[in-house]
C-alpha positions, 0 to 999 in steps of 0.5 A, a space after each residue: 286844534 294847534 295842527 288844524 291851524 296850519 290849514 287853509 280855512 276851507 279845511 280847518 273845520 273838516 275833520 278829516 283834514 284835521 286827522 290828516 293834519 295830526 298825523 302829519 304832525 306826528 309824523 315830523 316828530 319821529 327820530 329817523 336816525 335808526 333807520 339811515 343805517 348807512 351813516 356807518 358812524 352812528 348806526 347803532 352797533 346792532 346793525 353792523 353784522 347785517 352791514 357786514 354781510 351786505 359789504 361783504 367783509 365777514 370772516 376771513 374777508 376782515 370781520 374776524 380781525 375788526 375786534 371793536 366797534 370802531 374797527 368794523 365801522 372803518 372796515 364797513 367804511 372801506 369795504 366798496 373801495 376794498 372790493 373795487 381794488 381787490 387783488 392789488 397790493 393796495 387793496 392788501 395794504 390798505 385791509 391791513 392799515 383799516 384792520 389796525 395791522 401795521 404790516 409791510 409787503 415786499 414783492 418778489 424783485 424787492 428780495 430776490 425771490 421767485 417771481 409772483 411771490 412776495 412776503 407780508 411782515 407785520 409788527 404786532 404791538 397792541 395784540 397777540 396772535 394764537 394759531 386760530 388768528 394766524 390762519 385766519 391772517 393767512 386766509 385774509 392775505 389770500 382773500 385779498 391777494 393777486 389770484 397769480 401771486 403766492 406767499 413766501 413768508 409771512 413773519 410776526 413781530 412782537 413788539 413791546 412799547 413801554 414808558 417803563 425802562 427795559 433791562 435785560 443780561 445776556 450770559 454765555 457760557 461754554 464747556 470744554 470736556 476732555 475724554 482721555 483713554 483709560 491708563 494703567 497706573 500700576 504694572 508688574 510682570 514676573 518673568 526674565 524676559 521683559 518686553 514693553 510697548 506703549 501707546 499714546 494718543 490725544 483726541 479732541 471733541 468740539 460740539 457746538 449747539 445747533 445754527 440754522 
């Protein structure tokens, strides 16, 4: 046998040491990738929401936002570092940087807000967002938050880039009603005492549309 071959003479003819020799051989020859399931980047997609539940980052901790494959790997990638810095402003940036979000925090003494507040302002470019992803953005910002800090104001931004020219009209128009006071046209009286009085007055309403 080719396996037995590999052994000193003393055990080339034992069958048992042939065996084991087989085995080993076999052995060598299988694919281990399956089972480095840490190598994030070529695990099979299949083990990544049990790495997601291990890593800690389901749900509103970022897998509701990791939308593809890629996306979870990086999340997966990030996750110890994530956990390390929690409750910074790094750790909130950078969930938003690996999740594909393009946001941009502004602290409290950046706007001249009430102190421990700040704001998140994110451009929304490839994806849109419907009430169910909102609220989950608000409970990812409050995961990764400082326990201490509140958020003002989180403000959306769509943005829409395309090789295609954009074109655009405004028109603004206005209305001007003038309500004048009902006139007589046509008054006779039949009497020999004639007495006469008159009244005239201008009023003038502006309405204007709502302004915040």
């Amino acid at each position: 046998m080719a396996d037995a071959a590999l052994l000193p003479p003393p055990l080339a003819q034992d069958e048992r040491s042939q065996a084991i020799a087989l085995l080993a051989s076999r052995l060598q020859g299988i694919d281990l990738t399956p089972v480095l399931v840490y190598l994030i980047d070529t695990v099979n997609a299949s083990a990544l929401p049990v790495l997601g539940e291990q890593f800690h980052v389901m749900g509103f901790e970022g897998w509701l936002f990791a939308d593809t494959d890629l996306a979870r790997r990086r999340l997966l990638k990030r996750a110890i570092e994530l956990h390390r810095y929690k409750g910074t402003r790094w750790a909130l940036n950078q969930v938003l940087v690996t999740l594909g979000l393009d946001g941009r925090i502004r602290e409290w003494f950046e706007y001249g807000g009430d102190p421990f507040r700040f704001q998140v302002e994110i451009d929304l470019v490839s994806r849109g967002i419907d009430e169910d992803a909102y609220n989950a953005l608000l409970a990812l910002i409050d995961e990764y938050k400082n326990v201490r800090s509140h958020l003002d104001a989180l403000r959306l931004y769509l943005t829409n880039r395309s090789p295609i020219p954009t074109l655009a009209s405004v028109v603004l128009a206005g209305e001007i009603t003038t309500v004048l006071p009902y006139e007589l046209t046509h008054l006779e009286q039949h009497s020999p005492l004639w007495l006469g009085a008159a009244l005239w007055g201008v009023e003038t309403a502006i309405v204007f549309p709502y302004q915040e």
